[in-house]
PAMI-612470 format. One record per residue: residue number from 1; residue in one letter; x negated, z, y negated of N, C-alpha, C in turn. Coordinates in steps of 0.1 Angstrom, whole numbers. Example, Ala and Ser with C-alpha at 12.3 -4.5 7.8 and 13.67 -1.06 7.14 Angstrom:
<nodes>
   romar   lumdren    n.px    n.pz    n.py   ca.px   ca.pz   ca.py    c.px    c.pz    c.py
       1         A    -132      78      57    -123      78      45    -132      78      33
       2         S    -128      71      22    -137      71      11    -129      79       0
</nodes>
This chain:
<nodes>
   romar   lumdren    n.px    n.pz    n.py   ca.px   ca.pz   ca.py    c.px    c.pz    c.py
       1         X    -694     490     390    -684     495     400    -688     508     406
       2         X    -679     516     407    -680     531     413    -683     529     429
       3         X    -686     541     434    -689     541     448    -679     544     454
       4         X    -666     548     445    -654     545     454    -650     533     457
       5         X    -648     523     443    -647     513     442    -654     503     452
       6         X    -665     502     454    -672     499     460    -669     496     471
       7         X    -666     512     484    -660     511     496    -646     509     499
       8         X    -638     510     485    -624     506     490    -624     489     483
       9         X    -631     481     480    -629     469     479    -632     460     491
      10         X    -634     464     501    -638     451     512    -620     456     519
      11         X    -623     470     521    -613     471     528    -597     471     521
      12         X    -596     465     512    -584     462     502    -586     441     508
      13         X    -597     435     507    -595     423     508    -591     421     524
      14         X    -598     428     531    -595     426     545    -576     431     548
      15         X    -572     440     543    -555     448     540    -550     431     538
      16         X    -558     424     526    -545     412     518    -543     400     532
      17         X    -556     395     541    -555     386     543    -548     389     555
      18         X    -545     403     559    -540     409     573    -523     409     571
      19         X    -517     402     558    -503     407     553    -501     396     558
      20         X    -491     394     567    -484     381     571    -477     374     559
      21         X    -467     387     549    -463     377     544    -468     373     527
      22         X    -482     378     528    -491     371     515    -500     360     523
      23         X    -498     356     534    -506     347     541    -496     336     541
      24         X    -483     340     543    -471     331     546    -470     324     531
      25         X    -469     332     518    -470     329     502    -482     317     499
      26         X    -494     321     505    -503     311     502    -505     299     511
      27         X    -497     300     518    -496     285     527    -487     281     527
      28         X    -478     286     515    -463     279     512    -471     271     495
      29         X    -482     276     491    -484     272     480    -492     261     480
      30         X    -503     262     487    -510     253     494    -504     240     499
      31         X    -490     242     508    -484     232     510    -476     222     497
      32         X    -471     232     490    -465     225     476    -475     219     470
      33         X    -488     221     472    -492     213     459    -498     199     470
      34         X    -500     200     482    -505     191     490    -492     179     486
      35         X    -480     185     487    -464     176     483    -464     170     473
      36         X    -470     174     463    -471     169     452    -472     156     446
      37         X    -490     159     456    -498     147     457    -489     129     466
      38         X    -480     133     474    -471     121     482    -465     117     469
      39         X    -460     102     469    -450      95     457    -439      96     471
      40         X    -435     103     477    -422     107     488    -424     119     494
      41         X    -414     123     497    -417     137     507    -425     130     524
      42         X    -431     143     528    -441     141     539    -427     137     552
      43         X    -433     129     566    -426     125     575    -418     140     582
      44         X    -428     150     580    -422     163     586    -412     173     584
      45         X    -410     166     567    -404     177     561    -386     169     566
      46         X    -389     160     572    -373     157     576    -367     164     583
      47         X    -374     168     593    -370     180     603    -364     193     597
      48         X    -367     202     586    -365     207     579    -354     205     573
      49         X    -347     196     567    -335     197     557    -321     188     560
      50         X    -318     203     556    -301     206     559    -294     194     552
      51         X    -299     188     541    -290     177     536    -288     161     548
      52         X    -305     166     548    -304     153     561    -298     155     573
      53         X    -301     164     578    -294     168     592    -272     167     590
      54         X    -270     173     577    -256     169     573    -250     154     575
      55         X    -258     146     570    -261     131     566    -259     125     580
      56         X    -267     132     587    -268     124     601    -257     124     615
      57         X    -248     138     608    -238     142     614    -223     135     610
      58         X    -227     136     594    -214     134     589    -207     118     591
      59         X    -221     107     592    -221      94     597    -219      91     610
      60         X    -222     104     619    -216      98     632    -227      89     641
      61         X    -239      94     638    -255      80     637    -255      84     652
      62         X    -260      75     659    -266      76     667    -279      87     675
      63         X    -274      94     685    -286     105     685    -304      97     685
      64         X    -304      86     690    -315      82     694    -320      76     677
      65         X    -314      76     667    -318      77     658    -324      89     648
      66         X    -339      91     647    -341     101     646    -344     104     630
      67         X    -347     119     624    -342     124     612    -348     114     602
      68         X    -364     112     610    -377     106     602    -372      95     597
      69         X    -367      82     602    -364      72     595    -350      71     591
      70         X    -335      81     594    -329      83     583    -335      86     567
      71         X    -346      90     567    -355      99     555    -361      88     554
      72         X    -365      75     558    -370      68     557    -366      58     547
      73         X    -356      57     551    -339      48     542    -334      52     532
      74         X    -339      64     529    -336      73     514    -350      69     504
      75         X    -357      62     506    -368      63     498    -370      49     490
      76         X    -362      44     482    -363      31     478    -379      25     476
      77         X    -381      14     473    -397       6     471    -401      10     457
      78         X    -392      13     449    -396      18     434    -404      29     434
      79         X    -398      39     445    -403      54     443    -419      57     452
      80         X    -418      49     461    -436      46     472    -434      31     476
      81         X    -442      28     464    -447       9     468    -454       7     485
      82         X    -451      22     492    -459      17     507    -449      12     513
      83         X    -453       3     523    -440      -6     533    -439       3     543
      84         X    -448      12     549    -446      19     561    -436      33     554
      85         X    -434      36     540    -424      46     538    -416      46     536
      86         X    -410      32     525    -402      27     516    -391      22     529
      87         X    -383      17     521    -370      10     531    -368      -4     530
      88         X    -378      -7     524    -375     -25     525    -371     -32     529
      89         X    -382     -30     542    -382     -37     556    -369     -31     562
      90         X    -367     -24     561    -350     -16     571    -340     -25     562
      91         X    -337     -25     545    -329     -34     542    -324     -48     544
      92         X    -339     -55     546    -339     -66     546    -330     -66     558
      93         X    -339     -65     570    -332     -67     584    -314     -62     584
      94         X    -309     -49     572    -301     -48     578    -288     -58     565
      95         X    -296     -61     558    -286     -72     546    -285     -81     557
      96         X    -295     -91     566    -293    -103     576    -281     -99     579
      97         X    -283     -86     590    -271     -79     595    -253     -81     593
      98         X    -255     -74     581    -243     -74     575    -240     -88     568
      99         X    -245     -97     565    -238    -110     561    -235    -118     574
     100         X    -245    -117     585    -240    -123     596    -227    -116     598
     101         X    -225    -108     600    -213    -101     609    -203    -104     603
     102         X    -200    -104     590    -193    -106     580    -186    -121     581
     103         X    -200    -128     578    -195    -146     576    -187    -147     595
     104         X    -189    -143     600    -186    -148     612    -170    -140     611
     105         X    -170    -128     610    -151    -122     606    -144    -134     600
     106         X    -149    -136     588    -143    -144     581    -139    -160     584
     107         X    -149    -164     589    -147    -180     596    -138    -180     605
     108         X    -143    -171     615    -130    -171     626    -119    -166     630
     109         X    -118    -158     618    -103    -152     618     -94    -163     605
     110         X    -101    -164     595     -94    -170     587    -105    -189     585
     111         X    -104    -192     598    -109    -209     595    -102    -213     585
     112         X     -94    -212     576     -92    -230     566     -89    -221     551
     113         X     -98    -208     554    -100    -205     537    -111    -213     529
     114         X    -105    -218     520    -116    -221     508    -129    -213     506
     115         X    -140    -220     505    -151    -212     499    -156    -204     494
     116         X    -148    -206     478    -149    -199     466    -137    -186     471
     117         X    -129    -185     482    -124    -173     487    -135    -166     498
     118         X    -140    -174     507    -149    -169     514    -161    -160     506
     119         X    -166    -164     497    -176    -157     488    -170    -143     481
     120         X    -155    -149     477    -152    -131     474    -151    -121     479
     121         X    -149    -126     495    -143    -116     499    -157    -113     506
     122         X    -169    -119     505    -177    -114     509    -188    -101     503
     123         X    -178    -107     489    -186     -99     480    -180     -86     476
     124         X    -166     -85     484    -156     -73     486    -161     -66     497
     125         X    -165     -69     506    -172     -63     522    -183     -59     518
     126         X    -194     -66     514    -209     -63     514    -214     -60     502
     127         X    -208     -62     494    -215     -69     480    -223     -53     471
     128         X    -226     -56     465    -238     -44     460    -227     -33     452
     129         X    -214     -33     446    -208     -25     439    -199     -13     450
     130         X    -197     -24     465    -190     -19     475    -198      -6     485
     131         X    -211     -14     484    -224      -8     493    -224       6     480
     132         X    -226       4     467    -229      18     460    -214      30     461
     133         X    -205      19     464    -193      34     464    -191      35     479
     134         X    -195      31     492    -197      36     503    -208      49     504
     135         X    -220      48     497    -230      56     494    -225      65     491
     136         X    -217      69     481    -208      79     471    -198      84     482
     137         X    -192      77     489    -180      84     502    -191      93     511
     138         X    -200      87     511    -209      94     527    -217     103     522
     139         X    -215     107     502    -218     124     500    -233     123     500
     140         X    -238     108     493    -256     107     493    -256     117     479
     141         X    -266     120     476    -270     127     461    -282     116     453
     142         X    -283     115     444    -295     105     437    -304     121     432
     143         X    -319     117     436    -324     125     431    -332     123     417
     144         X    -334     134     410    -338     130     394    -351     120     391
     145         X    -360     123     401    -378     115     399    -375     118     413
     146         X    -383     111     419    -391     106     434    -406     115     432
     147         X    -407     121     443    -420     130     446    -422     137     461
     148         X    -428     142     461    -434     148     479    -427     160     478
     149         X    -420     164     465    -415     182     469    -399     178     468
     150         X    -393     166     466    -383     166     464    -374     167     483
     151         X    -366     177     483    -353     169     500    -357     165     503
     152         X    -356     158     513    -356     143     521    -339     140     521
     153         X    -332     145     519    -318     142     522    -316     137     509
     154         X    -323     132     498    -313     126     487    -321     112     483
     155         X    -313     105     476    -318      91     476    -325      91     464
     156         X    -340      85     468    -350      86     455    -357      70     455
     157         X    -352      71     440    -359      58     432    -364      57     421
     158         X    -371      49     413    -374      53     402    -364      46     392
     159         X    -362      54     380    -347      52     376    -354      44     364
     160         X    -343      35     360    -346      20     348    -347      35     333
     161         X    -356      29     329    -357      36     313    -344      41     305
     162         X    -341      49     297    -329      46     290    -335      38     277
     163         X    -321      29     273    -323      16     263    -331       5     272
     164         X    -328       3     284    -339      -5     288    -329     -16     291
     165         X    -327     -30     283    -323     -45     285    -325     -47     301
     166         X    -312     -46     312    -310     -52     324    -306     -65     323
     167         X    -316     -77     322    -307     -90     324    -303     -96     338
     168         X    -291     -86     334    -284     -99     351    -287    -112     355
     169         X    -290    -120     344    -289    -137     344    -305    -135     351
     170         X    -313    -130     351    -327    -135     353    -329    -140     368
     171         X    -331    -153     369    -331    -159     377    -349    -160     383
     172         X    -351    -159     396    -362    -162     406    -362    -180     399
     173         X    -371    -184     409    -376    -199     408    -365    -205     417
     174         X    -353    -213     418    -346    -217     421    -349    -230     432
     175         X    -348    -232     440    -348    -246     444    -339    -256     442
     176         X    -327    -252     433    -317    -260     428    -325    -272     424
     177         X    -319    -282     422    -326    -292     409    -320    -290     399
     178         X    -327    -294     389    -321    -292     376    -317    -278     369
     179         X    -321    -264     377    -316    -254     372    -318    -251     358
     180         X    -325    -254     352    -329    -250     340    -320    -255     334
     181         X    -312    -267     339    -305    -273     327    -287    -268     329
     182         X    -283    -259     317    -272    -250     322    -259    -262     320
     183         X    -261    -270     319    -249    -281     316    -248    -292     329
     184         X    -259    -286     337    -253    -295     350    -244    -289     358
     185         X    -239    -301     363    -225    -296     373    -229    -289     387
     186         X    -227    -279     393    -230    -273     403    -214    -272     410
     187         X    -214    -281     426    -204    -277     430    -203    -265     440
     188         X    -193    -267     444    -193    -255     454    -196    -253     468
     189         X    -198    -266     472    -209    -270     482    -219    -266     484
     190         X    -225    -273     476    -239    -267     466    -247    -253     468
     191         X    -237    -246     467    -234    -228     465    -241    -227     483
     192         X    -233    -228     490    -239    -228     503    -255    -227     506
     193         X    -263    -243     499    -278    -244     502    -284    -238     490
     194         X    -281    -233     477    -293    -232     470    -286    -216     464
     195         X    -277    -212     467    -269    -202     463    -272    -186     473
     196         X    -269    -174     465    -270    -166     476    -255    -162     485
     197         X    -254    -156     489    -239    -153     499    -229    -151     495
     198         X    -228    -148     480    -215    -148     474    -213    -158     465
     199         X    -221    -168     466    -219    -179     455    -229    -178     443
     200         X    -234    -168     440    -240    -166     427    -256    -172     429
     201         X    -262    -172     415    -275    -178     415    -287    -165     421
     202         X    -296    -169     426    -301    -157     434    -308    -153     419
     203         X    -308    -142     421    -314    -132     408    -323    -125     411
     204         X    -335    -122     401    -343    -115     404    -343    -100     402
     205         X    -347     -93     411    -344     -76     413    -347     -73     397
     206         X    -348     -60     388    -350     -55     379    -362     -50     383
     207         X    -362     -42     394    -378     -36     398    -385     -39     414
     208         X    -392     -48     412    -400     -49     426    -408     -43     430
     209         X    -412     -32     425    -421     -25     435    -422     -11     428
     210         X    -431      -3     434    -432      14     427    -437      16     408
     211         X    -431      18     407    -437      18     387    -427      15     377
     212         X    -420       6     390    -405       2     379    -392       7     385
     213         X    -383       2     375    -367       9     379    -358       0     382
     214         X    -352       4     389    -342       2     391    -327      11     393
     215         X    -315       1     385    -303       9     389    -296      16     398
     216         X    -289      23     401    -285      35     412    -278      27     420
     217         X    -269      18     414    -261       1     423    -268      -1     432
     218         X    -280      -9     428    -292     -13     437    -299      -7     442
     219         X    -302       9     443    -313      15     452    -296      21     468
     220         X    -284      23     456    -276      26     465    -274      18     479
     221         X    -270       3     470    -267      -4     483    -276     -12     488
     222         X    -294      -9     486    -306     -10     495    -304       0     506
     223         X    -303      13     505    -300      24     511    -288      22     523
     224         X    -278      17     521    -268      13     528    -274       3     537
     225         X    -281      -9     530    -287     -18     542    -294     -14     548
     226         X    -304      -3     544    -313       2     557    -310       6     566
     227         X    -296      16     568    -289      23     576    -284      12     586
     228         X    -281       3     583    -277      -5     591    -293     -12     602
     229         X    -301     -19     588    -311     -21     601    -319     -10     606
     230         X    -319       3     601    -323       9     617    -316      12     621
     231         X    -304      14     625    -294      18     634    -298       2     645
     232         X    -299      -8     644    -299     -17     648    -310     -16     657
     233         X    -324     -10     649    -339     -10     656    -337       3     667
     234         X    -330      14     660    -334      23     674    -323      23     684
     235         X    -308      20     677    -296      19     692    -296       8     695
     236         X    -298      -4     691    -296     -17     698    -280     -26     692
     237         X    -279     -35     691    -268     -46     685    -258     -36     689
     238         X    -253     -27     701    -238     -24     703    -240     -18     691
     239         X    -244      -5     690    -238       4     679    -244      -3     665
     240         X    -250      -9     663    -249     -16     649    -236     -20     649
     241         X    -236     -26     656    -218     -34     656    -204     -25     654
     242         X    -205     -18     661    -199      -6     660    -199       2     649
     243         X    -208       5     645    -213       6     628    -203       3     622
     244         X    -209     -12     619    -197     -26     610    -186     -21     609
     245         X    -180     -23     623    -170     -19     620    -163      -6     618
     246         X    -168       1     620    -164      15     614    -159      18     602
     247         X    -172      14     593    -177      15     580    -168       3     572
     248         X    -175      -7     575    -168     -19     567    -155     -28     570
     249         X    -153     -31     583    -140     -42     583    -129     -32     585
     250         X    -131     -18     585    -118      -8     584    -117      -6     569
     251         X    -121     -14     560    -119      -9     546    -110     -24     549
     252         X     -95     -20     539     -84     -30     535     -87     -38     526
     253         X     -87     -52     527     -90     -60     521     -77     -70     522
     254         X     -71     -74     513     -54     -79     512     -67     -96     504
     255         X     -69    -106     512     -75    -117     509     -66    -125     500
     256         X     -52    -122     505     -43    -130     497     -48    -131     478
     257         X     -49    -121     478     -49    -117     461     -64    -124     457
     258         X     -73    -129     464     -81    -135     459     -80    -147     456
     259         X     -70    -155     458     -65    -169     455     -60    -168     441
     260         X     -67    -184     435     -61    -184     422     -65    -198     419
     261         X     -48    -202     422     -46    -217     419     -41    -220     408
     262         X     -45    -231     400     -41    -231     386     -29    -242     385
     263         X     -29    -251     395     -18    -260     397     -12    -263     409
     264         X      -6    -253     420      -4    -249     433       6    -265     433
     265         X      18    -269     428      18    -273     431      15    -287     436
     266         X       7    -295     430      -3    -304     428      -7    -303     440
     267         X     -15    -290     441     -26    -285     456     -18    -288     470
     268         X      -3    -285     468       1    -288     480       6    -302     485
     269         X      12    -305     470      14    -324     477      -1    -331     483
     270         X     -14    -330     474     -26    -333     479     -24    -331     496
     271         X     -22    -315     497     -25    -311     510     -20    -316     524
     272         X       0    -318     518       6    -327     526       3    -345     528
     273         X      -1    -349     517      -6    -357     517     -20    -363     529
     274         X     -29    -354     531     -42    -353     533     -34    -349     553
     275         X     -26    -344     559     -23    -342     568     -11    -349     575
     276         X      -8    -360     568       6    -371     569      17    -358     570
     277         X      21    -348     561      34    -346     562      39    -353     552
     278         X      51    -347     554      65    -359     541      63    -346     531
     279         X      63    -358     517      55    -349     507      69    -344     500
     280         X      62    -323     496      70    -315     494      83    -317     480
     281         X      92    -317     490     104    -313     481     109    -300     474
     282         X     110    -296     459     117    -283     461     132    -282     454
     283         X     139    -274     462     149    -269     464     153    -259     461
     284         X     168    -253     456     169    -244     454     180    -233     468
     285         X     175    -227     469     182    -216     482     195    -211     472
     286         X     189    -204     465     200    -193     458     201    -190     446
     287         X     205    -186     433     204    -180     417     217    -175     417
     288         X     211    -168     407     227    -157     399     224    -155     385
     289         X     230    -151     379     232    -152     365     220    -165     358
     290         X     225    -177     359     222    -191     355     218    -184     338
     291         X     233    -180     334     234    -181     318     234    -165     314
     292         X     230    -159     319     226    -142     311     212    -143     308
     293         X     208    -133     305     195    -130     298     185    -127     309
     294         X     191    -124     321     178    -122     335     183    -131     348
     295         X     182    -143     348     187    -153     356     174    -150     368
     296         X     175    -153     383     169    -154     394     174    -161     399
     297         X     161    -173     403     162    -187     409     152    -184     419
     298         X     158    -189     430     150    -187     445     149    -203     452
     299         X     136    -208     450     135    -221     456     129    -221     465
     300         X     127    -231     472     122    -230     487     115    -248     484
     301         X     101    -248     492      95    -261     490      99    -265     505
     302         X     106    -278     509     106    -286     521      97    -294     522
     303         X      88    -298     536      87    -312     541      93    -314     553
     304         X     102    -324     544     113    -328     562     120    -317     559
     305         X     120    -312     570     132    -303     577     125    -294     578
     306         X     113    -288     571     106    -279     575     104    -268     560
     307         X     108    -260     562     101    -251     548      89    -244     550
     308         X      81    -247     544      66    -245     537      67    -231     529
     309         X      74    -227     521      71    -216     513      88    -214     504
     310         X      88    -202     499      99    -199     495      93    -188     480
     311         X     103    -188     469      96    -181     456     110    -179     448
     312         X     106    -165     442     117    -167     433     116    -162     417
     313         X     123    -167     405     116    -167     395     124    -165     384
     314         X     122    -161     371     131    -162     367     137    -178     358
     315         X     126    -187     360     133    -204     359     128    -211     367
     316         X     134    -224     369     135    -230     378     123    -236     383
     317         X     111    -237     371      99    -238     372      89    -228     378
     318         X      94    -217     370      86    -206     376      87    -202     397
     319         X     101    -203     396      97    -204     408      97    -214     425
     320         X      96    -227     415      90    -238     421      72    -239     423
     321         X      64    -229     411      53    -227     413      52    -215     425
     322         X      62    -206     424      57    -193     439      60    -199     448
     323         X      67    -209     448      68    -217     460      58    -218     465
     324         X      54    -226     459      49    -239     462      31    -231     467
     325         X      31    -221     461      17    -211     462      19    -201     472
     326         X      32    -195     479      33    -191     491      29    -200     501
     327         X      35    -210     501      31    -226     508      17    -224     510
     328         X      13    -229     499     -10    -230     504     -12    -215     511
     329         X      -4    -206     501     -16    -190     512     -10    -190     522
     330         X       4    -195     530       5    -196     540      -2    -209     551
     331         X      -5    -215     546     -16    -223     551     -31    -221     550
     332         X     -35    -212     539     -50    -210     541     -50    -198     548
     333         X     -42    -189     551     -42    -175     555     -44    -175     572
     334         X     -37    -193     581     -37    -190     592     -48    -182     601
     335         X     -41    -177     610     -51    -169     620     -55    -177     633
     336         X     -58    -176     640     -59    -180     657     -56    -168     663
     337         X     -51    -164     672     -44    -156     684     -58    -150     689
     338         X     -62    -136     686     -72    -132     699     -88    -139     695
     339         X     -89    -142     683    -102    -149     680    -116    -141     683
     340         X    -126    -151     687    -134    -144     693    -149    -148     681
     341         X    -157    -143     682    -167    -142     671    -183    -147     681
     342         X    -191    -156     681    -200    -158     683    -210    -143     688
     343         X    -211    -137     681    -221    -119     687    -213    -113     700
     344         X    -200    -118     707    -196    -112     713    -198    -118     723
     345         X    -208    -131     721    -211    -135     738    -227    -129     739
     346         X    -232    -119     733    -247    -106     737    -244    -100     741
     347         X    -227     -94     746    -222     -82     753    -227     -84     767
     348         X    -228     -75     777    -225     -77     790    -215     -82     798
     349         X    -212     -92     805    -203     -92     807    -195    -106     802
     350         X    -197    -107     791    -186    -116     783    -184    -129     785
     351         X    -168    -130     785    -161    -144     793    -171    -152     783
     352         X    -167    -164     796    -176    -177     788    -165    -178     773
     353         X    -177    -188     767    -176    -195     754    -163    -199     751
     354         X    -153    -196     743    -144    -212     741    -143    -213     723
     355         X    -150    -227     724    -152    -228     710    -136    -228     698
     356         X    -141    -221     685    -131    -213     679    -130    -228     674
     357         X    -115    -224     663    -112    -236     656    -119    -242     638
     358         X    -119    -252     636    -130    -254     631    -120    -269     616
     359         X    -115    -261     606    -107    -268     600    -107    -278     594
     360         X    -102    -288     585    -114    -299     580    -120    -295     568
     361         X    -114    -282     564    -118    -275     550    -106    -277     536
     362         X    -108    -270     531     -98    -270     518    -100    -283     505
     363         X     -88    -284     503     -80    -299     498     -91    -300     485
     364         X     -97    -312     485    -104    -313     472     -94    -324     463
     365         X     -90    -317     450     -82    -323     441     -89    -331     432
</nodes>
């Protein structure tokens, strides 16, 4: 090295480290590879991004909920098997959540629906396909791989292999009896104690912990229940509740269309039977063209002096069955006046108790 060289090389290194923004380059680089090393982005980097900060706005969250554990709720158990990162714990608490809130709409607004209705419609409100297109409305993004450089604003899990066999049927250890044996009769009673919330056999996840995959369905509507249990942990039951209903019991659900009676009217003489009315007559109200090619017959089911349901058809059978099946959904459909839900006596305030109505349950044929 020359003797120019010489004295202009100290003062060339001391020039680099004096450049703010080659100091600013190396501590952006430094940082990325420290990111790397996390299976999530770091707690800090929440503060920082615009997706999340969108996220937080666009939902309407509560201010005392803060960026870190929105960012917390985006990190499925596949992508950091840690429990203090992952959202587990926030789902669990906030699945409780949402099926309590739910079963309680349902019972007390609609007491004398059938079971096998109650489970659909639960699985129309909460259910995991409803939870992944709520995710999809509120503008989440799925990110490609889970890592410490990726957002914090996008939902990260580790994704199931392609070609990779998802067996839906794979069943946990049951406490059913006899589960193994697929030819026993399971009623729908039954469904209640050994069943999960919608009727089905509890199933085991595809991926329980970091290493494996799971589908975007299931990291989505994990993600959706975490939102819920921390909204719960940092504002308290009002705005969870408030939540609810925002989000979920303002989505339309028409229950009627979930009925599906195979021999309505069978179901209803049972029914009048089972309540001492005078068992249903049907009747015809009205018809026109008897003998053309598009005849309409309008029957009406009586007990007594009372009409139960009205249907019209194009024969005399056909609409003796819409009868007779307006008849049941207008009896399973009743409402109560002003019904009140069990969580609404935690409010401040709230009139005493008066217990809701409590039906004997639907007609077993």
């Amino acid at each position: 090295m020359s003797p120019v060289q010489e004295e202009s090389a100290p003062h060339d290194t001391v020039d680099m480290f004096d450049d703010p923004e080659m100091m600013s380059h190396i501590r952006n680089v430094h940082r990325r590879k420290s990111q790397l090393a996390y299976p999530s982005p770091p707690v800090e980097a929440a503060t920082k991004s615009a997706k999340l900060a969108a996220l937080h706005a666009r939902l309407y969250l509560p201010s005392r909920l803060p960026l870190q554990t929105l960012a917390r709720t985006l990190v499925d158990a596949t992508a950091d098997g840690n429990a203090d990162f992952n959202n587990e714990s926030l789902a669990t608490l906030g699945h409780d959540l949402l099926t309590y809130y739910t079963t309680e709409h349902l019972l007390c607004n609609y007491p004398r629906l059938p079971l096998t209705v109650i489970f659909a419609a639960m699985y129309a409100y909460v259910g995991p396909k409803t939870l992944f297109a709520m995710a999809k409305e509120w503008g989440v993004e799925l990110a490609a791989m889970p890592g410490g450089e990726v957002d914090p604003g996008f939902l990260q899990f580790q994704r199931v292999d392609p070609g990779t066999h998802v067996d839906v049927n794979a069943d946990l250890q049951s406490a059913r009896p006899y589960a193994a044996q697929k030819n026993w009769r399971k009623t729908v009673t039954s469904k209640i104690f050994y069943d999960d919330e919608f009727g089905d056999p509890i199933k085991g996840a595809v991926g329980t912990g970091a290493g494996t995959g799971v589908t975007a369905e299931l990291a989505s509507a994990t993600f959706v229940r975490a939102v819920m249990g921390a909204i719960y942990l940092h504002a308290g039951r009002p705005a969870a509740k408030r939540f609810f209903k925002q989000h979920f019991l303002s989505r339309h659900l028409n229950i009627s269309e979930l009925f599906n009676f195979s021999q309505p009217a069978r179901d209803l003489a049972r029914l009048c039977a089972r309540e001492n009315f005078e068992p249903p007559v049907a009747k015809i109200i009205s018809e026109t063209g008897r003998k053309s090619r598009h005849p309409v017959f309008v029957v009406g089911i009586f007990s007594g002096q009372d009409k139960l349901g009205e249907g019209a058809g194009a024969s005399l059978l056909e609409a003796r069955e819409r009868a007779a099946l307006a008849a049941l959904k207008g009896w399973y459909l009743y409402s109560p006046l002003n019904p009140r839900v069990p969580s609404s006596m935690e409010e401040e305030g709230a009139a005493p108790w008066k217990p809701v109505y409590v039906d004997l349950g639907e007609v077993i044929v």
